[in-house]
Backbone as JSON, one array per atom type, in Angstrom:
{
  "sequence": "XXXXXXXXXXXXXXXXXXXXXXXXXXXXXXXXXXXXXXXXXXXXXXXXXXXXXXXXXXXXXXXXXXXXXXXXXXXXXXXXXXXXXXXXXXXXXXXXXXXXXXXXXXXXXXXXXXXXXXXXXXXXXXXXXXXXXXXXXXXXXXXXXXXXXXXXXXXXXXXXXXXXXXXXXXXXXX",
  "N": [[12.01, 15.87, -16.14], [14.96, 13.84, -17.2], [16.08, 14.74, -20.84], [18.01, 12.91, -22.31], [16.65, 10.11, -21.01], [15.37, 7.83, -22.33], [11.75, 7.05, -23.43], [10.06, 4.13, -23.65], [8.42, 3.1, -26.94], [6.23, 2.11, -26.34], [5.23, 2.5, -24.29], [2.37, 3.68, -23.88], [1.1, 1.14, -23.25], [3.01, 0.46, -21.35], [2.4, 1.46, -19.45], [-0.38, 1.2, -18.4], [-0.68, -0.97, -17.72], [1.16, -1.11, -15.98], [0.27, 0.73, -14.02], [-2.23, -0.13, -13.45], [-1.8, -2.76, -12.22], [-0.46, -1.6, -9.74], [-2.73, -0.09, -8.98], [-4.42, -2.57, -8.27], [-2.69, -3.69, -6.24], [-2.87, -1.3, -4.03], [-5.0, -1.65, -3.65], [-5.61, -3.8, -2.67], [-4.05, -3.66, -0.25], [-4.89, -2.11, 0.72], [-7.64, -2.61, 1.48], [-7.1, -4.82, 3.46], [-5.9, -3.39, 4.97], [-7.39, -1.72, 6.24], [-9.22, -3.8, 6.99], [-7.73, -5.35, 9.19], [-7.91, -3.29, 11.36], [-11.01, -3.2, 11.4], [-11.42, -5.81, 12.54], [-9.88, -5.07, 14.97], [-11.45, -3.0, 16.4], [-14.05, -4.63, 16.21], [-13.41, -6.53, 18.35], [-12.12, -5.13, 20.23], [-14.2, -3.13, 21.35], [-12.83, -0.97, 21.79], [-11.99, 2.85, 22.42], [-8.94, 3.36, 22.49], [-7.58, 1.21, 21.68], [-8.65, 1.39, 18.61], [-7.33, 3.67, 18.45], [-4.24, 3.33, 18.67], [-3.59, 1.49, 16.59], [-4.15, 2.52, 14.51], [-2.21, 4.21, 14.4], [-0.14, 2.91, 14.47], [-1.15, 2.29, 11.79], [-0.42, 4.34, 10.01], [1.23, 6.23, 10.62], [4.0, 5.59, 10.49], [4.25, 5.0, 8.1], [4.03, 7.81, 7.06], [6.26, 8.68, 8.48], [8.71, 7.38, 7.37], [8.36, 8.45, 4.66], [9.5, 10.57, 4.45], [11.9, 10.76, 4.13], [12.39, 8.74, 1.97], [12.14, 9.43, -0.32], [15.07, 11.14, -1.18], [16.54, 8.81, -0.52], [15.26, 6.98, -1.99], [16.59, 7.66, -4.97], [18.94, 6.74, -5.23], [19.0, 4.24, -5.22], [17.42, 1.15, -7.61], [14.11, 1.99, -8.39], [12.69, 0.21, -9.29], [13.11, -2.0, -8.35], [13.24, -1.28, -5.77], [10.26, -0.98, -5.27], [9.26, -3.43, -6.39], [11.04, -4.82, -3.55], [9.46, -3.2, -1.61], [7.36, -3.98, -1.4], [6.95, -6.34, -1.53], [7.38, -6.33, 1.24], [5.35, -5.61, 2.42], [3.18, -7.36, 1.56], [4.52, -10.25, 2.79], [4.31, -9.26, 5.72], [1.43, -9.38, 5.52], [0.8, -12.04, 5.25], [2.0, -13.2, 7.0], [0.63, -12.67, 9.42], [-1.73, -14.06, 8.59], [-1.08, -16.28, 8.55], [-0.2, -16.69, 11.34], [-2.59, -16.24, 12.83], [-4.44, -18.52, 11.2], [-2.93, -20.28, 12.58], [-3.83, -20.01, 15.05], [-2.67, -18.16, 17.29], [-3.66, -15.02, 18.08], [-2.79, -12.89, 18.61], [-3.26, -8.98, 19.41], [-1.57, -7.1, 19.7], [0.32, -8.02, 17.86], [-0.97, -7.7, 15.48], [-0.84, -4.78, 15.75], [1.97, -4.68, 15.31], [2.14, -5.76, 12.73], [0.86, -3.84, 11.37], [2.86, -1.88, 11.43], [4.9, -2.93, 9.72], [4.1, -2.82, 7.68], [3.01, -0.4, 7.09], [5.57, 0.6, 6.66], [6.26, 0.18, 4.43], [4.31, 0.7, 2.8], [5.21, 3.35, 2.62], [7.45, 3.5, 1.58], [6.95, 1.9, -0.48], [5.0, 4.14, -2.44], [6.4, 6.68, -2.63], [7.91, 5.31, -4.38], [6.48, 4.27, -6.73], [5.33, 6.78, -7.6], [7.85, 8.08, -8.3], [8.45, 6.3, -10.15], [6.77, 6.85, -12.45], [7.36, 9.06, -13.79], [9.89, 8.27, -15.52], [8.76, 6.56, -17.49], [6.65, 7.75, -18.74], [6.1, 10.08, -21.29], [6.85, 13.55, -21.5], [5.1, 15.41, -22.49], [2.37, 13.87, -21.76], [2.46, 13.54, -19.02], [1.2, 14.86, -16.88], [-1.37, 14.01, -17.42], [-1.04, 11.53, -16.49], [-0.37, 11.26, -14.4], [-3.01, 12.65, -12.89], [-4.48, 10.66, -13.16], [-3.06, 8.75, -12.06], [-3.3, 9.75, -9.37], [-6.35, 9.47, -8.91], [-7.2, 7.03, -8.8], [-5.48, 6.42, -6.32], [-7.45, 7.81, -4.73], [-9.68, 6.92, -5.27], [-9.25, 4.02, -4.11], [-9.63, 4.82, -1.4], [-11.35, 5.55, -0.86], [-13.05, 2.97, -1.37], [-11.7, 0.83, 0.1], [-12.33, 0.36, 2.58], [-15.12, 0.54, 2.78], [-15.53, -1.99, 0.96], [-13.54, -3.81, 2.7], [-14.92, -4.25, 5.11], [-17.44, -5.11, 4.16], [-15.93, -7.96, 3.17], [-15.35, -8.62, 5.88], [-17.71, -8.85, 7.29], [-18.9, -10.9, 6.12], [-18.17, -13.24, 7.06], [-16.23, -14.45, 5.73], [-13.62, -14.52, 6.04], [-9.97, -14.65, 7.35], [-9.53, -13.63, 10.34], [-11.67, -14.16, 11.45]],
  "CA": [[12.6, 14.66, -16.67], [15.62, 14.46, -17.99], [15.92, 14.79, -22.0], [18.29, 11.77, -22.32], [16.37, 9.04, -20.74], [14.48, 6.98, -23.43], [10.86, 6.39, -23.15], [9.77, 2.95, -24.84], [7.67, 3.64, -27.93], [4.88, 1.3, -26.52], [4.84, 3.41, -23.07], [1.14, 3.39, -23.22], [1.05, -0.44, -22.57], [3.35, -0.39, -20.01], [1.65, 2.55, -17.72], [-1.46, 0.89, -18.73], [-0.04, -2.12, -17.36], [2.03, -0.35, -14.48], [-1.14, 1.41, -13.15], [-3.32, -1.8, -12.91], [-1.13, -3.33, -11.0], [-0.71, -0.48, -8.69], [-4.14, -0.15, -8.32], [-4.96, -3.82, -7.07], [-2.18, -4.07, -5.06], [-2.66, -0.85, -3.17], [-6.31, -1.55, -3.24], [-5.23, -5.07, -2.05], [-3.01, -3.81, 1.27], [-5.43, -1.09, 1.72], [-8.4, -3.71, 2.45], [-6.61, -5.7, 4.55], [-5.1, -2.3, 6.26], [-8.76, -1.38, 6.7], [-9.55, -5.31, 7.74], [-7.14, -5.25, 10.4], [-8.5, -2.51, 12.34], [-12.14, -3.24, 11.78], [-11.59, -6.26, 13.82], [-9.46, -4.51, 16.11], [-12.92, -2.4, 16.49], [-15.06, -5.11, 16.54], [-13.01, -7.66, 18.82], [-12.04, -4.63, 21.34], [-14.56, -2.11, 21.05], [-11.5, 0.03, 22.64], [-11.48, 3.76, 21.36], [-7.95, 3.4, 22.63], [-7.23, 0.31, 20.43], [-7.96, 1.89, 17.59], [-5.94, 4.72, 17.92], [-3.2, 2.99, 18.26], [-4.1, 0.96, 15.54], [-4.36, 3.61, 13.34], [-1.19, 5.22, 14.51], [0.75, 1.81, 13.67], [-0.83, 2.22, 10.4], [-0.23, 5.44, 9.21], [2.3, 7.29, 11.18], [5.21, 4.77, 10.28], [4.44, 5.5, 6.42], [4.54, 9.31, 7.03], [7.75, 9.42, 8.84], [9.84, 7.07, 6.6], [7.91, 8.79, 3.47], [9.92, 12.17, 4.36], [13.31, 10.29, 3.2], [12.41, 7.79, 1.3], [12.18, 10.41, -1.68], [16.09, 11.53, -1.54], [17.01, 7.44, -0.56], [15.24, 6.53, -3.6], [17.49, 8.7, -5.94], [20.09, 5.78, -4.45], [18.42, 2.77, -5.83], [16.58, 0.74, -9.18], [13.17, 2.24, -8.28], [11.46, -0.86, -10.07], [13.36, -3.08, -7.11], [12.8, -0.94, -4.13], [9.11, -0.84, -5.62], [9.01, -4.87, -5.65], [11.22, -5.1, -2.52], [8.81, -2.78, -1.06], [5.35, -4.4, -1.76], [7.11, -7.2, -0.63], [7.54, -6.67, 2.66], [3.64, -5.95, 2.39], [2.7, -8.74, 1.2], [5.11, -10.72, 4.06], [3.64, -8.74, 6.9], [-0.01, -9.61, 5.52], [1.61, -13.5, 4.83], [2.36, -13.68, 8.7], [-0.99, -12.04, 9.82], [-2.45, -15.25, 8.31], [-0.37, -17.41, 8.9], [-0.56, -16.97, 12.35], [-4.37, -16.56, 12.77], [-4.26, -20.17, 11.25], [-2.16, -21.04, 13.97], [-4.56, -19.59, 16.35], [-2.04, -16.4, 17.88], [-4.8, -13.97, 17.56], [-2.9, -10.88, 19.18], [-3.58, -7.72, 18.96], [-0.34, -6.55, 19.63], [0.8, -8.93, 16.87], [-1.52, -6.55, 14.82], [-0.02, -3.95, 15.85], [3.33, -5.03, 14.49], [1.95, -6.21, 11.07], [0.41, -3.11, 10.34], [3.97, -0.99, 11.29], [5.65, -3.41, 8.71], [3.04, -2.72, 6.06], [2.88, 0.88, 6.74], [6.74, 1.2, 6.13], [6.24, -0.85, 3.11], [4.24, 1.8, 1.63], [5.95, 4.82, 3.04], [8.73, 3.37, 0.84], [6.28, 2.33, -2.43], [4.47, 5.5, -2.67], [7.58, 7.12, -3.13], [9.04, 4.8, -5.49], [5.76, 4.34, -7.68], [5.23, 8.17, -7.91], [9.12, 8.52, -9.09], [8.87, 5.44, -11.83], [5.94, 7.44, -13.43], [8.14, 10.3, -15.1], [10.52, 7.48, -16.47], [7.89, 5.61, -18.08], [5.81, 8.55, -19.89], [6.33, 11.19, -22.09], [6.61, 14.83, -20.29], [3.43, 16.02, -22.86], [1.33, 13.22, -21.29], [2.74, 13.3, -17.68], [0.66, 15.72, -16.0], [-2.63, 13.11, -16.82], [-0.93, 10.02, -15.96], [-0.09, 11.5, -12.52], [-3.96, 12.85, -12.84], [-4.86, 9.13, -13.36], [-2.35, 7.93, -10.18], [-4.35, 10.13, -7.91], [-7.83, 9.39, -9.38], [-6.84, 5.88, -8.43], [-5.53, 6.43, -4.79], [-8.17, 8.11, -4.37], [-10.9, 5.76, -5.73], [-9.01, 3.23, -3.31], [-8.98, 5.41, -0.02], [-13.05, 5.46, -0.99], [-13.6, 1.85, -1.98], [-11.19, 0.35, 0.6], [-12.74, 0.36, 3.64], [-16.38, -0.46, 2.56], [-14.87, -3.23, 0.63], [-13.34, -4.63, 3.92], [-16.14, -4.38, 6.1], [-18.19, -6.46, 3.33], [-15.43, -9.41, 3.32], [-15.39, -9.12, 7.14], [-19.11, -9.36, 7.26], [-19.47, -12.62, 5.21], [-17.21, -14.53, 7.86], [-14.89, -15.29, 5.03], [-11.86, -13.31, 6.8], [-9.16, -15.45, 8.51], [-10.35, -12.9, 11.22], [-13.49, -14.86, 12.16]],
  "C": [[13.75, 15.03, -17.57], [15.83, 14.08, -20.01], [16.61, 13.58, -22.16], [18.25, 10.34, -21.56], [15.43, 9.36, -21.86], [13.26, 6.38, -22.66], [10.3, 5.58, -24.12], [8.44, 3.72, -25.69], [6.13, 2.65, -27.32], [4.92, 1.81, -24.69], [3.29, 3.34, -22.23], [0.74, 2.52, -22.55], [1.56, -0.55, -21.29], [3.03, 0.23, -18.8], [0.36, 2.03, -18.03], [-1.49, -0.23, -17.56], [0.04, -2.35, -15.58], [0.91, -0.37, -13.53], [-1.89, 0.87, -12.44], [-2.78, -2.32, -11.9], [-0.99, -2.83, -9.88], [-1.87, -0.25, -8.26], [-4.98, -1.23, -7.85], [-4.2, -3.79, -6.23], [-2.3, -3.44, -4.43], [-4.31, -0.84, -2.48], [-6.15, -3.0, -1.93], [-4.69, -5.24, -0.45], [-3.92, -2.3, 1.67], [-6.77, -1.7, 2.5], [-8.23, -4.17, 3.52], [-5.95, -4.66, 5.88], [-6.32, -2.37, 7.0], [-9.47, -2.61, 7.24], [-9.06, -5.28, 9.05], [-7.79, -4.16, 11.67], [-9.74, -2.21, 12.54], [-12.42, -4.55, 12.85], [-11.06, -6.29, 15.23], [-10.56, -3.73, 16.62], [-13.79, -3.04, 17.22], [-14.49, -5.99, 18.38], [-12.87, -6.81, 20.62], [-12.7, -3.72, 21.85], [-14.1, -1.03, 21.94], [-11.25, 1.24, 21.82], [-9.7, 4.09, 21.38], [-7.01, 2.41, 21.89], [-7.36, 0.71, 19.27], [-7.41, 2.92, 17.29], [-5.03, 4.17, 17.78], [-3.19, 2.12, 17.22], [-3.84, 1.69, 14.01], [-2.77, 4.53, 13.5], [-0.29, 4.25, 13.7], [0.6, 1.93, 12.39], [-0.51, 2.65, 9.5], [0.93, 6.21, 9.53], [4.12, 6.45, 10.62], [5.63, 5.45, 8.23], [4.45, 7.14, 6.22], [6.27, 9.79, 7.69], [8.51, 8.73, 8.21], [9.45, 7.84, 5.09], [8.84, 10.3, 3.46], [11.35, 11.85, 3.49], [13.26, 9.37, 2.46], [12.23, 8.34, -0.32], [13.99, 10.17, -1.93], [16.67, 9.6, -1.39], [17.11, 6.86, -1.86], [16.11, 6.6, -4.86], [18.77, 7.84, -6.17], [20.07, 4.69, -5.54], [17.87, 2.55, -6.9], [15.78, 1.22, -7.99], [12.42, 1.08, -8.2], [11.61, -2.02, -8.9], [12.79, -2.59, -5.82], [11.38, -1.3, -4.31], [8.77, -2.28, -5.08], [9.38, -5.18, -4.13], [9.52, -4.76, -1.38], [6.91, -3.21, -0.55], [5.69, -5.8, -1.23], [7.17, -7.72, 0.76], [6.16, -6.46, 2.96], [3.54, -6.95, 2.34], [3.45, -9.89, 2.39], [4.3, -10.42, 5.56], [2.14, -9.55, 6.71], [-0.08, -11.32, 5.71], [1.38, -13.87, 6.49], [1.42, -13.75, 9.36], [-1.29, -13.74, 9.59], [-2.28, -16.35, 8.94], [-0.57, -18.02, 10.5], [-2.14, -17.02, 13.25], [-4.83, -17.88, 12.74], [-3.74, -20.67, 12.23], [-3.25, -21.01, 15.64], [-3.75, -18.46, 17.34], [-2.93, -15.29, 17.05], [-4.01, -12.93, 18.32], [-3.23, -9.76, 18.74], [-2.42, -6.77, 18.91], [0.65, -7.3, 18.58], [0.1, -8.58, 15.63], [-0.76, -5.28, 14.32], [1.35, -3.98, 14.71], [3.49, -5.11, 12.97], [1.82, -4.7, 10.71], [2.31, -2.04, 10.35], [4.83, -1.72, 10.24], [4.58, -3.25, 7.54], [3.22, -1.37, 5.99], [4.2, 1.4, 6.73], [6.66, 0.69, 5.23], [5.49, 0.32, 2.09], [4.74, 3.07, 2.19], [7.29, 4.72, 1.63], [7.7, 2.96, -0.72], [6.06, 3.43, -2.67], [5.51, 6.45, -3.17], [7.75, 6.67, -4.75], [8.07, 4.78, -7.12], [5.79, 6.22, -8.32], [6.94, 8.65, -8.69], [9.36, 7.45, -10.33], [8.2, 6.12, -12.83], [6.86, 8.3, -14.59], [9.08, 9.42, -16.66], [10.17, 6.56, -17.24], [6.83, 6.59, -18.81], [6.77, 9.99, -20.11], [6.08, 12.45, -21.08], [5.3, 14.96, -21.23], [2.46, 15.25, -21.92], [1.67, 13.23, -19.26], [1.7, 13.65, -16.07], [-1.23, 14.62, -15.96], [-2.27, 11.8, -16.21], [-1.19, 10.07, -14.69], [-1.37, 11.82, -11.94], [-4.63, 11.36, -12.4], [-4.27, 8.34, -11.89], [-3.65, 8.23, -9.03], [-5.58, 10.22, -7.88], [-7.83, 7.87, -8.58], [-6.45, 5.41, -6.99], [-6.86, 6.62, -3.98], [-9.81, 7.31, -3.98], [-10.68, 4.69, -3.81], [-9.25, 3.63, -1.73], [-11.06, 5.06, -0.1], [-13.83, 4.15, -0.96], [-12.83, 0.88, -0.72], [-11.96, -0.03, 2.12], [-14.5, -0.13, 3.65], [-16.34, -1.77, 2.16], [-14.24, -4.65, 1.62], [-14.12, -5.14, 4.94], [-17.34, -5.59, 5.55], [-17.42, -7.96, 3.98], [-15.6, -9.76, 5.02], [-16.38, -9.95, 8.02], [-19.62, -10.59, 6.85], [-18.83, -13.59, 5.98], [-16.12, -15.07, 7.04], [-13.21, -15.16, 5.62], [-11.3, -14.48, 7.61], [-9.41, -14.92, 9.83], [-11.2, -13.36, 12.01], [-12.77, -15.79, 12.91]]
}
């Protein structure tokens, strides 16, 4: 980090803050990641559906995640960050939307999850690069401890979590 950026004197609050938020919302689009392809599971029990399933959801956020580091370097962070969670939140928006409508595809699945999983190919980035500019270098090394205690939690909690809501019939899904 560099020595002349200013970190606010009330820092704690706002990675306190930061964090939380980061940790529902990625808990939030990792449910619904993990929703999506349990009733792609249930609906097709196709081991060929959910690969691709799983490819839409992950492979999109690994190959824009390789440049979306040096891109970043480009842009406010704090915008790409919102932009970025935005187009989550849109993708998941549509999902619904159209479910309500009754267009149940699966290839309309498909699609959502490749717009969600560039959505975080591009947060992940951007969260992991606001951290430095929002804490102190002494404290840096636990915050970032704390990030990935938190992904982690979510990668663990996400997918049981989904399978519950799916289970109760509450899911636009049903």
């Amino acid at each position: 980090m560099s020595e002349n950026i200013p970190i606010s004197s009330y820092w704690k609050q706002t990675t306190v803050l930061f964090l939380s938020a980061q940790f529902i919302s990625l808990l939030g689009s990792s449910i619904v990641q993990h929703a999506i392809i349990w009733h792609i599971v249930i609906n097709t029990s196709s081991g060929a559906m959910v690969a691709i399933s799983t490819i839409c959801g992950f492979l999109p956020q690994i190959a824009i995640s390789f440049y979306a580091g040096p891109w970043l370097d480009r842009f406010d962070k704090k915008r790409v960050n919102m932009m970025s969670d935005g187009l989550i939140a849109l993708a998941t928006a549509m999902i619904f939307i159209s479910f309500i409508l009754g267009f149940k595809s699966i290839w309309l699945l498909f699609l959502a999850l490749i717009f969600r999983s560039l959505g975080t190919g591009i947060q992940t980035p951007a969260v992991n690069a606001m951290i430095p500019l929002m804490v102190p270098r002494e404290h840096l090394v636990r915050v970032n401890g704390l990030l990935s205690s938190f992904n982690a939690l979510t990668m663990l909690m996400s997918p049981v979590i989904s399978a519950s809501i799916y289970a109760t019939k509450v899911s636009p899904f049903q």
